[in-house]
C-alpha positions as CSV (number, residue, x, y, z in Angstrom):
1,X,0.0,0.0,0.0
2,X,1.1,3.4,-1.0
3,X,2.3,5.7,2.1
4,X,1.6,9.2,2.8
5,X,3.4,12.3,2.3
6,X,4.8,12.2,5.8
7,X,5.9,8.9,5.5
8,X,4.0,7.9,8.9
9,X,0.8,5.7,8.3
10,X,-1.5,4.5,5.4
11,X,-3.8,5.8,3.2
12,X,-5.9,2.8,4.6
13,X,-5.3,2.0,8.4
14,X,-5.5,-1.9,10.0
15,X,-8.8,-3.5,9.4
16,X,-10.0,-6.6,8.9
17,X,-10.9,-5.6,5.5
18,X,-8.0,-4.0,4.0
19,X,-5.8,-7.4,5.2
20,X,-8.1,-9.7,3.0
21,X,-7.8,-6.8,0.3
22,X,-4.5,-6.9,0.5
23,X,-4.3,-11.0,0.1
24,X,-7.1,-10.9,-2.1
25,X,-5.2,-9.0,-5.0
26,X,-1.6,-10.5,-4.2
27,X,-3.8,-13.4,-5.2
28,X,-6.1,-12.6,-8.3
29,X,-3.1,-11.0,-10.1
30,X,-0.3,-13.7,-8.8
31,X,-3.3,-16.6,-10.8
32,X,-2.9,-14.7,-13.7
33,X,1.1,-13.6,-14.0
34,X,1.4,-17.6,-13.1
35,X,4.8,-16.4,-11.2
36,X,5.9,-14.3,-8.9
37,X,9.4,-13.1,-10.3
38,X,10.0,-13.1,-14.4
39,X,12.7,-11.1,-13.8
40,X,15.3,-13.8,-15.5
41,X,17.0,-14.6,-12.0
42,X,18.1,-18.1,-11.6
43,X,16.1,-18.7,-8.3
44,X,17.5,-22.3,-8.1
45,X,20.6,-20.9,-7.0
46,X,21.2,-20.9,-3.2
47,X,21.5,-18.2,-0.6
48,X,19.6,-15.2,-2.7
49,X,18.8,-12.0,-0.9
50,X,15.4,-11.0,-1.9
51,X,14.0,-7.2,-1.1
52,X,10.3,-6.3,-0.9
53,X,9.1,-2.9,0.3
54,X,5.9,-1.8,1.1
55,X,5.8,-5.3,2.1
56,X,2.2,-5.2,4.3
57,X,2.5,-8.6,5.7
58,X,5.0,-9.6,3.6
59,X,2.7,-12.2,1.7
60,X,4.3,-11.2,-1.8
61,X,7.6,-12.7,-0.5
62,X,6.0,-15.3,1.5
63,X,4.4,-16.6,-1.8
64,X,7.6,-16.7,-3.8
65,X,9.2,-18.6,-0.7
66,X,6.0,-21.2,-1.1
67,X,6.9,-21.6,-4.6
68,X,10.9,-22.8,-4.1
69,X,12.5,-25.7,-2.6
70,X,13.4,-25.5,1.6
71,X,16.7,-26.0,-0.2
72,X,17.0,-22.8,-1.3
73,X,17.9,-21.3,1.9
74,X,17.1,-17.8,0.4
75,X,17.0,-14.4,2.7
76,X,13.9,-12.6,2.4
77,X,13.3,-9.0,3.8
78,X,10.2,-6.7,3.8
79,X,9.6,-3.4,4.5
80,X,7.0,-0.9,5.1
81,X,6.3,2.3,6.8
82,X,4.3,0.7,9.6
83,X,4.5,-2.6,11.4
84,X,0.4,-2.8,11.7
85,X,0.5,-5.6,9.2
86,X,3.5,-7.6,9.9
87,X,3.0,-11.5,10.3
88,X,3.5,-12.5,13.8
89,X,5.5,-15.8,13.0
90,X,7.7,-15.3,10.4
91,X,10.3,-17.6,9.5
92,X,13.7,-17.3,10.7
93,X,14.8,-16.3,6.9
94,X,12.1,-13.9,6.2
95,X,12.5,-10.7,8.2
96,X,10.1,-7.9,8.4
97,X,11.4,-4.2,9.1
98,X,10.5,-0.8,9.0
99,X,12.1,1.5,6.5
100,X,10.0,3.9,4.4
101,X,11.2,3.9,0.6
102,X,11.5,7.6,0.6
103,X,14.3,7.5,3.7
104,X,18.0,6.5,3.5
105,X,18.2,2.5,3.7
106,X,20.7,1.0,5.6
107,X,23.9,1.4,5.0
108,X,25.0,-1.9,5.4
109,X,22.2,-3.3,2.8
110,X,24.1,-1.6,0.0
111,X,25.4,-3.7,-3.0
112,X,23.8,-7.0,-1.0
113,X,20.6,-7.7,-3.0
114,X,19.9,-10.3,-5.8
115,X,16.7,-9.1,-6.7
116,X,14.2,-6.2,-5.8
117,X,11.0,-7.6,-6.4
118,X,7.2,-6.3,-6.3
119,X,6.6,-2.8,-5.6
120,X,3.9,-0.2,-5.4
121,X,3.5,3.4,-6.5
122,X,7.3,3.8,-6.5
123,X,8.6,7.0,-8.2
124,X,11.9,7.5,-10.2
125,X,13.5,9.2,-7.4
126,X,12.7,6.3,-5.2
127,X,13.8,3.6,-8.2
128,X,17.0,5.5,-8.0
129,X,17.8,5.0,-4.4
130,X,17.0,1.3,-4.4
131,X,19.3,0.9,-7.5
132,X,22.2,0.8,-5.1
133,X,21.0,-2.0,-3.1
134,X,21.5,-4.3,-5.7
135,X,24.9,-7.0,-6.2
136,X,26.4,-6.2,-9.1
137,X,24.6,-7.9,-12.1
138,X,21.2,-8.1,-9.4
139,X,17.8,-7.6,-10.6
140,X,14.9,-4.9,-9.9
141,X,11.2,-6.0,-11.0
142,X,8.1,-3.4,-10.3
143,X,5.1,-4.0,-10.6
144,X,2.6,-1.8,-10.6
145,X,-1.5,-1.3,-11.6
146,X,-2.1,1.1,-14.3
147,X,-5.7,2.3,-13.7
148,X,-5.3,4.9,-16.8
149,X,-7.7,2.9,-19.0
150,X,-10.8,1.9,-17.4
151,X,-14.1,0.0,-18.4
152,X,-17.8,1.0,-16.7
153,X,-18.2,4.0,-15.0
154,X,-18.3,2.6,-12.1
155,X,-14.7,1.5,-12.0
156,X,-13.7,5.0,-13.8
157,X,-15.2,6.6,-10.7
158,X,-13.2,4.2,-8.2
159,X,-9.8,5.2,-10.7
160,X,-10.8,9.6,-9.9
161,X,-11.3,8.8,-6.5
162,X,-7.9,6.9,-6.4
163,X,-6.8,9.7,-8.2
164,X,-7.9,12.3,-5.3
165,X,-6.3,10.0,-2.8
166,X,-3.2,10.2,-4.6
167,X,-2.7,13.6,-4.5
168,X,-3.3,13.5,-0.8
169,X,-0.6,11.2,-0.6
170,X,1.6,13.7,-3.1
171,X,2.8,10.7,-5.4
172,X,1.2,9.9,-8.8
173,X,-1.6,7.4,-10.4
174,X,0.2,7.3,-13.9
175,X,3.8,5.3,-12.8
176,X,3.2,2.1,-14.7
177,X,3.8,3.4,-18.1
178,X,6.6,5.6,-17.2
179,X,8.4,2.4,-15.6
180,X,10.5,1.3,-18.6
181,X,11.7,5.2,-19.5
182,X,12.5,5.3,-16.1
183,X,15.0,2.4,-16.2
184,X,16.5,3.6,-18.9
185,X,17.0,7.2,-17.9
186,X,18.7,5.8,-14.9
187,X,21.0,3.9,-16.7
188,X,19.4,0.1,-16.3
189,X,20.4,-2.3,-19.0
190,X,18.7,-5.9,-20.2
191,X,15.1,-4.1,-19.8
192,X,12.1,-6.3,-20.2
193,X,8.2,-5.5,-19.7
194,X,5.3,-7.9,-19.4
195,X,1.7,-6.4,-19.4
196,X,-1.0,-8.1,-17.9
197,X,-4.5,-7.4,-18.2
198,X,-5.9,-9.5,-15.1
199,X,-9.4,-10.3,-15.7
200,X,-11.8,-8.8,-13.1
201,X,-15.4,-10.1,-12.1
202,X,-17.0,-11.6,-14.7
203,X,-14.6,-11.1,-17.2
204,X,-12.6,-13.5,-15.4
205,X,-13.1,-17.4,-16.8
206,X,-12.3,-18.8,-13.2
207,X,-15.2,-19.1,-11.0
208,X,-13.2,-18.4,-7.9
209,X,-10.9,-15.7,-9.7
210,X,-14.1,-14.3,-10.4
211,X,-15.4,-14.2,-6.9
212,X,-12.8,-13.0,-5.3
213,X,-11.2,-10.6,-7.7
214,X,-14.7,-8.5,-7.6
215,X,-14.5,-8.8,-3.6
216,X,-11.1,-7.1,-3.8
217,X,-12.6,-4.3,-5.6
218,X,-15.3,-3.6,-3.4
219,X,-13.1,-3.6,-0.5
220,X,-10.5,-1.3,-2.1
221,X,-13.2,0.9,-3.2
222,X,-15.2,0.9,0.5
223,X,-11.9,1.6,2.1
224,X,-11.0,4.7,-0.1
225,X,-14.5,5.8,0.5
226,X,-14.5,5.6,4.0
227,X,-11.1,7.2,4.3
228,X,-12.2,10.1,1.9
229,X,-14.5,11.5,4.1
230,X,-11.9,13.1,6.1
231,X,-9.8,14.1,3.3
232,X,-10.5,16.7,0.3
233,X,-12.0,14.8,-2.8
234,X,-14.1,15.7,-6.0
235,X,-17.2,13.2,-4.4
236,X,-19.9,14.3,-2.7
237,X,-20.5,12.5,0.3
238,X,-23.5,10.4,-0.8
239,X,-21.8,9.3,-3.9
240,X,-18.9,8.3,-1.9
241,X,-21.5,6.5,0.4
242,X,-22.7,4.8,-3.0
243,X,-19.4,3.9,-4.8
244,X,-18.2,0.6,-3.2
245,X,-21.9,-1.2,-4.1
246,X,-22.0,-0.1,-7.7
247,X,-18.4,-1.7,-8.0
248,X,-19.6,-4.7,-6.9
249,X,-22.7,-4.6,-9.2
250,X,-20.8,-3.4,-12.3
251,X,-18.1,-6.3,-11.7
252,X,-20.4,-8.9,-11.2
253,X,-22.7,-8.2,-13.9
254,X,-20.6,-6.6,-16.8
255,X,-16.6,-7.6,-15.5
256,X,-13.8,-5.2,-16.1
257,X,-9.9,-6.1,-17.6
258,X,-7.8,-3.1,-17.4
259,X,-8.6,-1.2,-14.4
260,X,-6.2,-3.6,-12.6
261,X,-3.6,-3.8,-15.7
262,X,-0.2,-4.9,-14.0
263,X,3.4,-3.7,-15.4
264,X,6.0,-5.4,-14.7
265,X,9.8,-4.2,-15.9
266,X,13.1,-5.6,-14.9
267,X,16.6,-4.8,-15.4
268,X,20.5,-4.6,-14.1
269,X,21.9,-1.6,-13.1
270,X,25.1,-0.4,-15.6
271,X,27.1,0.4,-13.0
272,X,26.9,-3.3,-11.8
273,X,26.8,-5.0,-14.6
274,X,30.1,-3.4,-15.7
275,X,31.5,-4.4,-12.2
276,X,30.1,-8.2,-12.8
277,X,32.3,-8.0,-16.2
């Protein structure tokens, strides 16, 4: 989940609801990218150092550990500007910290990652920075929804009032197709994109997908609603009162594809790959 311009809390506080949001569409768009990683990372190799921030409960890293051998004694470390959704029983080689993207990271993490995957509403300033934490010849993969194409105007209503909450947060709702310039402005080389247009309601062919990809909707759109009525938006309050059901409806009935359209871009930073020879 994307933080707030003071770095302190999120847009959408602990709830019972925002945690199965948050599983709910690590799940829907995990069943249709098949993988986690497609960054091309040989992840049969031993002792990796994976990085995930704005981590939330660290389920993005705790699927890709699911998916490998025990063998593979990788290290995994989230982060995220709170601690609200942190597992309580995490494995002794997945470690959950806080460290907001848009502060200094540890010193002693620079040069030591293998691959930076995930990611959410990450800027190029905040690309930069991570750059460094990367081995030489290590990976970065984003991924992140691009809501600027939407179908129903019920889900073009959800994407301006994502759009209001954005600029309360003073970051952007447009990053996805500025990811691959971005990598190559900052000097990233053996750039790849994949562009996934998840299915949503019942566009989706998979009963279950289908279910559950329209319940992650409705929460995401109930929680933004409920949190916009403290905050400046262009809703009135009854048609933020309103929005969250005719998400539901317009999913269920008519489906939607790319208001949930997931980016993905991965590359090697120049500096290291010239280092890696």
């Amino acid at each position: 989940m994307a933080e707030d311009k003071n770095n302190t809390h999120y847009f959408l506080d602990l709830s019972a609801d925002e945690d199965e949001r948050l599983k709910l569409g690590q799940l829907v768009i995990l069943d249709h990218m098949e993988k986690a990683v497609w960054a091309p990372l040989d992840l049969s190799v031993p002792g990796l150092r994976i990085l995930d921030s704005a981590t939330a409960s660290g389920v993005w890293l705790q699927d890709l550990k699911a998916s490998l051998p025990a063998s593979s004694n990788h290290t995994y470390i989230g982060t995220d500007i709170t601690p609200i959704y942190f597992v309580k029983t995490a494995s002794p080689d997945l470690t959950l910290q806080v460290q907001s993207m848009k502060q200094p990271w540890p010193t002693e993490w620079q040069g030591t990652f293998d691959l930076r995957g995930e990611g959410r509403s990450e800027a190029k300033g905040t690309i930069a920075n991570m750059m460094h934490l990367l081995k030489p010849g290590g990976w970065m993969q984003l991924v992140e929804s691009d809501h600027s194409v939407v179908q129903g105007p019920a889900l073009q209503s959800m994407f301006e009032l994502l759009c209001d909450k954005f600029k309360v947060m003073d970051t952007g709702p447009d990053y996805a197709p500025q990811l691959e310039d971005w990598f190559k402005e900052l000097g990233m080389v053996n750039i790849g994109c994949r562009i996934f247009d998840v299915p949503l309601g019942a566009n989706n062919p998979n009963e279950e997908m289908k279910a559950k990809s329209t319940r992650c909707f409705f929460l995401a759109t109930n929680g933004m609603a409920q949190a916009a009525q403290s905050v400046p938006t262009s809703f009135a309050p009854h048609d933020l009162g309103q929005l969250a059901s005719r998400v539901e409806e317009e999913l269920a009935t008519q489906g939607g594809c790319t208001g949930c359209t997931a980016f993905g871009a991965s590359g090697r930073s120049r500096y290291n790959w010239s280092s890696a020879g």
